[in-house]
N, C-alpha and C positions, 0 to 999 in steps of 0.2 A: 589453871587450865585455860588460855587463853585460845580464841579460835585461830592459830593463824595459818590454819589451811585452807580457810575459808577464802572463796573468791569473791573480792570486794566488787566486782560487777553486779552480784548480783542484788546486794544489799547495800542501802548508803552507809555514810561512815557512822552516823546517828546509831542507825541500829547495831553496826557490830559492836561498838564501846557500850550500847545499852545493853547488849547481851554478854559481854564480857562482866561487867558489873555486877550482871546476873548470877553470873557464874561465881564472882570472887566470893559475892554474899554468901552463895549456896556452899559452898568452901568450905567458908567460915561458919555457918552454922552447921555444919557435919563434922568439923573440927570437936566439936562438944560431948559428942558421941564417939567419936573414933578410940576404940579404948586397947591395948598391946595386950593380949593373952597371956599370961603366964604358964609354967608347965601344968602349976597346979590347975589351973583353971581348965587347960584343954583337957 
């Protein structure tokens, strides 16, 4: 989930790619939890 609608005026490029990073981290650790329901389960 990359920001790219975001307008680079208003943040240097530093922070978007640091908040992008943020984001892949945050991803990837909710990747760990994301679990597919089964019928049984619903």
């Amino acid at each position: 989930m990359a920001l790219t609608n975001l307008n680079n005026n208003h943040l240097p490029a530093a922070d978007v790619t640091a908040a992008n990073d943020l984001l892949t981290a945050l991803e990837n650790a909710l990747a760990s939890v994301n679990t597919t329901l089964t019928a049984e389960d619903r």
